[in-house]
C-alpha positions as CSV (number, residue, x, y, z in Angstrom):
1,X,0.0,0.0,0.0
2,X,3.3,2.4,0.7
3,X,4.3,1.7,-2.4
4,X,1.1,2.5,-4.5
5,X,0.4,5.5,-2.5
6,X,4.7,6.9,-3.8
7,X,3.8,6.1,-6.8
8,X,0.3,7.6,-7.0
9,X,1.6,10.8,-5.3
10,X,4.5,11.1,-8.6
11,X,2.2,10.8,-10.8
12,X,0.3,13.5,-9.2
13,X,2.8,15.7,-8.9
14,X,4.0,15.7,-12.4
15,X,0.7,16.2,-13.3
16,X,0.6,19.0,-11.9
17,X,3.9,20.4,-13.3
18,X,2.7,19.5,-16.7
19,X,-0.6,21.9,-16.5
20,X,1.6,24.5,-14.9
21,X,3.9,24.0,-18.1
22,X,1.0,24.2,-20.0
23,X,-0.6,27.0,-18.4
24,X,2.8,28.9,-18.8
25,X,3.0,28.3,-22.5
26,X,-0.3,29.4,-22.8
27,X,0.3,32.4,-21.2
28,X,3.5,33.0,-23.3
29,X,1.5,32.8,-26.7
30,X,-1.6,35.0,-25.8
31,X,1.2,37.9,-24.8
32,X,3.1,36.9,-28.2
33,X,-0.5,38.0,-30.1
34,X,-1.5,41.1,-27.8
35,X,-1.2,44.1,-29.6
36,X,1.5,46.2,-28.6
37,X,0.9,49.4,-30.8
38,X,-1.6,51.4,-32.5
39,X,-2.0,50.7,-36.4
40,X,0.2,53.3,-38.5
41,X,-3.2,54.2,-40.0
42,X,-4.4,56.2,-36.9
43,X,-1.4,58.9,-37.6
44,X,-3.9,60.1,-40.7
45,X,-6.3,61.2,-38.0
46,X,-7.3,64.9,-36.5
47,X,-4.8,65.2,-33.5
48,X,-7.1,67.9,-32.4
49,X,-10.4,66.7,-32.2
50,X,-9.5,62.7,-31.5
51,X,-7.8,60.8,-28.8
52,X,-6.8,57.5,-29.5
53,X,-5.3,54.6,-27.5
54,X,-5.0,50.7,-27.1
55,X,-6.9,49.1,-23.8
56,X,-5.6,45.9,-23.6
57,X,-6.9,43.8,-27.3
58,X,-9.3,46.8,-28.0
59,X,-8.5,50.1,-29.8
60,X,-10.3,53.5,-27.8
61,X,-11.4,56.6,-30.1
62,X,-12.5,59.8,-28.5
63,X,-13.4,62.2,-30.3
64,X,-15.0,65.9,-29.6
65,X,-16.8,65.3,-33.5
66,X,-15.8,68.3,-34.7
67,X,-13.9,68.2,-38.1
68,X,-11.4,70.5,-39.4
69,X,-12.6,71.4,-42.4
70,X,-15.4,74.2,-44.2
71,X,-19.3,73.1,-43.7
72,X,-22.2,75.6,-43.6
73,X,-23.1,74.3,-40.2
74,X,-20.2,75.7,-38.5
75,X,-22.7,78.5,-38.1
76,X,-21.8,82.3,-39.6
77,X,-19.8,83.6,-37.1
78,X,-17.2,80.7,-36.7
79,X,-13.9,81.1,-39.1
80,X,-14.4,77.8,-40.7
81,X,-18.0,78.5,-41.9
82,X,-18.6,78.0,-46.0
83,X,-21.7,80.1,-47.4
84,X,-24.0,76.8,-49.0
85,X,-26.9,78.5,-50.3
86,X,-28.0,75.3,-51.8
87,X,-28.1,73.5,-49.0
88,X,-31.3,73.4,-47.2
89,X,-29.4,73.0,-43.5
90,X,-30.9,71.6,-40.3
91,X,-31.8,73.9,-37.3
92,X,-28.4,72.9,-35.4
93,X,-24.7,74.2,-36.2
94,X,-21.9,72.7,-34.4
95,X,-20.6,75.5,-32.1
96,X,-23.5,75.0,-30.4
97,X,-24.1,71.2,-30.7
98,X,-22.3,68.1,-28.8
99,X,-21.1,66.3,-31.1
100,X,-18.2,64.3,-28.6
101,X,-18.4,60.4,-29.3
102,X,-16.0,57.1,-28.3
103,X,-16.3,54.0,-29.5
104,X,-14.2,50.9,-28.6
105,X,-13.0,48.9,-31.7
106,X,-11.0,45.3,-31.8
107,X,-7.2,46.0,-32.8
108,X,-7.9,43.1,-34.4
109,X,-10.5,42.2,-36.2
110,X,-11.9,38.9,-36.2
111,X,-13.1,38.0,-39.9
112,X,-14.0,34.7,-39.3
113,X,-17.6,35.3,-37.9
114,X,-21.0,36.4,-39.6
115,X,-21.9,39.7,-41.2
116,X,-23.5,42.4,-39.3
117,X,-25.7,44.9,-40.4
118,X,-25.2,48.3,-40.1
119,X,-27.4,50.3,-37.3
120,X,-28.9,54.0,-36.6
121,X,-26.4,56.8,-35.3
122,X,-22.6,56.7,-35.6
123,X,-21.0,53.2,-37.6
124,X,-17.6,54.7,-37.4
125,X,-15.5,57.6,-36.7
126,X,-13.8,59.6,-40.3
127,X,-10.0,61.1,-40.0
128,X,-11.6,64.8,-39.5
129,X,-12.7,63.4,-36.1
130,X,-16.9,63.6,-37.2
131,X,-18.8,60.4,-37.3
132,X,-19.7,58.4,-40.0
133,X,-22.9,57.3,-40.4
134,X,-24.7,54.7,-43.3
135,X,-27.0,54.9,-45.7
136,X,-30.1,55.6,-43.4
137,X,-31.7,59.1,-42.0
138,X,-34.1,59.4,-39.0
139,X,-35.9,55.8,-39.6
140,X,-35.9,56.3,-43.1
141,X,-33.7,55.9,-46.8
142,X,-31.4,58.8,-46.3
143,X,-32.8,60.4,-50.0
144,X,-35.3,61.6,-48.4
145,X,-32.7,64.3,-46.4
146,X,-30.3,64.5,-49.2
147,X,-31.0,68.3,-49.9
148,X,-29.5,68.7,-46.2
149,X,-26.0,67.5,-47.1
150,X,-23.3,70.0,-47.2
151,X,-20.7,70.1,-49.9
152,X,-18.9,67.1,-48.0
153,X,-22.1,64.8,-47.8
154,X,-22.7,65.6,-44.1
155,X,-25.1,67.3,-41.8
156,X,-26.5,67.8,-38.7
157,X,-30.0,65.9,-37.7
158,X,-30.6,64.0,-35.5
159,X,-27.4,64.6,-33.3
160,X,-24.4,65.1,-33.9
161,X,-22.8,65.8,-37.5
162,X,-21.7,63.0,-39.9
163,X,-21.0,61.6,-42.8
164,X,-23.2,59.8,-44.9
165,X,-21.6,60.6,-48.4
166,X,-18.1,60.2,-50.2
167,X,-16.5,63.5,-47.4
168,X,-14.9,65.3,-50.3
169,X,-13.3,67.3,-47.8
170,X,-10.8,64.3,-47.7
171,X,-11.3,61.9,-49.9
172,X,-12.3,62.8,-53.7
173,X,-12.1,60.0,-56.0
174,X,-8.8,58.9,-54.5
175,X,-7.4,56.2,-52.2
176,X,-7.0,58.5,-49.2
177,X,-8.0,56.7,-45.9
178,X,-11.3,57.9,-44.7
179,X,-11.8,56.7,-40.9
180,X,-12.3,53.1,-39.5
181,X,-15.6,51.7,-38.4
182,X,-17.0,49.9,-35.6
183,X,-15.8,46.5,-36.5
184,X,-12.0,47.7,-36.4
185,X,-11.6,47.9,-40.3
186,X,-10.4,50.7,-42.4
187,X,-12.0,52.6,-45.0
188,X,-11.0,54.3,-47.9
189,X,-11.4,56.0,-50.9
190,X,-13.2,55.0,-54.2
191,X,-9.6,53.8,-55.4
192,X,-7.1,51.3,-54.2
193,X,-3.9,51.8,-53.6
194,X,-2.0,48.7,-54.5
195,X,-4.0,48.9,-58.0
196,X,-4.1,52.8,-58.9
197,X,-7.8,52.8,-59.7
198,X,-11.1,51.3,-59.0
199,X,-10.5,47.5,-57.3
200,X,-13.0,45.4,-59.4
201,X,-13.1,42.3,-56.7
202,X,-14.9,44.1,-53.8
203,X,-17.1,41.9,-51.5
204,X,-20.4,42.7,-50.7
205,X,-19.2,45.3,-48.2
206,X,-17.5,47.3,-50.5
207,X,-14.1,45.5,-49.0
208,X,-11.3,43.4,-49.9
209,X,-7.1,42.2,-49.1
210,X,-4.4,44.2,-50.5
211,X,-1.8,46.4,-49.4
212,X,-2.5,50.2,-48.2
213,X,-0.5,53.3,-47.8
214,X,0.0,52.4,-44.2
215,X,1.0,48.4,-44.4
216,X,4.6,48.1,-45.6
217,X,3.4,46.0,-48.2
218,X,1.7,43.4,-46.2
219,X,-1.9,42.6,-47.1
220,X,-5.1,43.7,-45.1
221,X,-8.4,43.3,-45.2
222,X,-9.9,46.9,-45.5
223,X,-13.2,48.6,-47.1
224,X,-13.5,50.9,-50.1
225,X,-16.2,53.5,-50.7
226,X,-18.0,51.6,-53.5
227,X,-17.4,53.4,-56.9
228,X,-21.5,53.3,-57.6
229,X,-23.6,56.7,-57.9
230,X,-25.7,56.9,-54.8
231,X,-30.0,57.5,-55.8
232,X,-30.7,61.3,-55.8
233,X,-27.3,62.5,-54.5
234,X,-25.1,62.9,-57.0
235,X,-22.3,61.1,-54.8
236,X,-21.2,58.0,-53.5
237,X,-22.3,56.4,-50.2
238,X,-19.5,56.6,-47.1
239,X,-20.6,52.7,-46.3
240,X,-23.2,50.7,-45.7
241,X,-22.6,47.3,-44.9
242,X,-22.7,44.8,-43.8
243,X,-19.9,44.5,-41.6
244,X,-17.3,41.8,-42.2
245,X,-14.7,42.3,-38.8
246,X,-17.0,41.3,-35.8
């Protein structure tokens, strides 16, 4: 009985050394994948109206929402106000709106799960530090508050301002980054930059793998503004899904 009980304890022992070894090396490879650093991308974003910063796997993006660029609803009196007479604008103007947002987005983004469809209010945050919103406007199809968009494809109602539109102010028929969305991926511009012009092998989502501007050459899985007139606007839609990274 001595005997089996020595034997018994061994084995229990180096059991337990082996999960701890385990444990360990598990340990080891989940600190070997945490992201260490933001994605060169975020540099292209508006140091003044955004704060951005890792939080463990997830990426943090406060922002005040107020872009640096020209739109009637800056209001008269503010320096970056543009005169839009054809614009039939909102009651609200930013100087005296809150427009501040965060939203939390994977540093990663895990592509292996189903689509998502887009929702009401912001879908992602653009590099001017304003929200981007989809193709929807106060429960309805957003043609029906088309004549509200300034020369950028944004406005004010309800909420804060955003993007619904190709944001000229930007991005004009070019591959120039135009913010990242809720699911953690990139969008751009109507062309790609690997290619010089138009991709022709966009998903569903308006996305698909190449290079960028801000990858070193390595591939990445990132969404275009879809090279398709949008209804009544005269422009192209900013995104509207579904999305591809949750």
């Amino acid at each position: 009985m001595k005997t089996t009980f020595k034997i018994f304890s061994v084995l229990t022992i180096s059991l337990g050394v082996f999960l701890a070894c385990s444990s360990d090396d598990s340990i080891s490879q989940d600190d070997d994948d945490m992201v260490t650093e933001l994605h060169a991308a975020f540099a292209a974003f508006n140091p003044e109206a955004t704060t951005i910063f890792l939080d463990g796997s997830n990426v943090v993006i406060e922002t005040t929402g107020l872009p640096n660029h020209e739109t009637v609803y800056w209001g008269e009196n503010h320096p970056l106000y543009r005169e839009e007479a054809n614009v039939d604008t909102t009651p609200s103007i930013m100087s005296s709106n809150n427009n501040a947002t965060t939203i939390t987005v994977d540093a990663t983004p895990n592509l292996t799960g189903n689509t998502v469809a887009t929702n009401f209010n912001t879908i992602g945050i653009a590099v001017s530090g304003a929200s981007i919103f989809n193709d929807q406007e106060g429960g309805g199809p957003l043609d029906q508050a088309a004549a509200s968009l300034d020369w950028t494809g944004a406005h004010i109602g309800p909420g804060v301002y955003h993007y619904h539109l190709e944001p000229k102010a930007f991005t004009d028929d070019d591959d120039k980054l135009v913010g990242i969305l809720r699911d953690g991926v990139f969008l751009y511009g109507r062309k790609c930059n690997t290619l010089g012009t138009y991709p022709a092998d966009l998903d569903a989502s308006g996305g698909h793998t190449t290079s960028t501007q801000y990858t070193l050459g390595e591939e990445e899985y990132h969404y275009h503004i879809i090279n398709e007139l949008y209804t009544n606007t005269g422009s192209y839609l900013a995104f509207a899904g579904p999305y591809q990274g949750y």
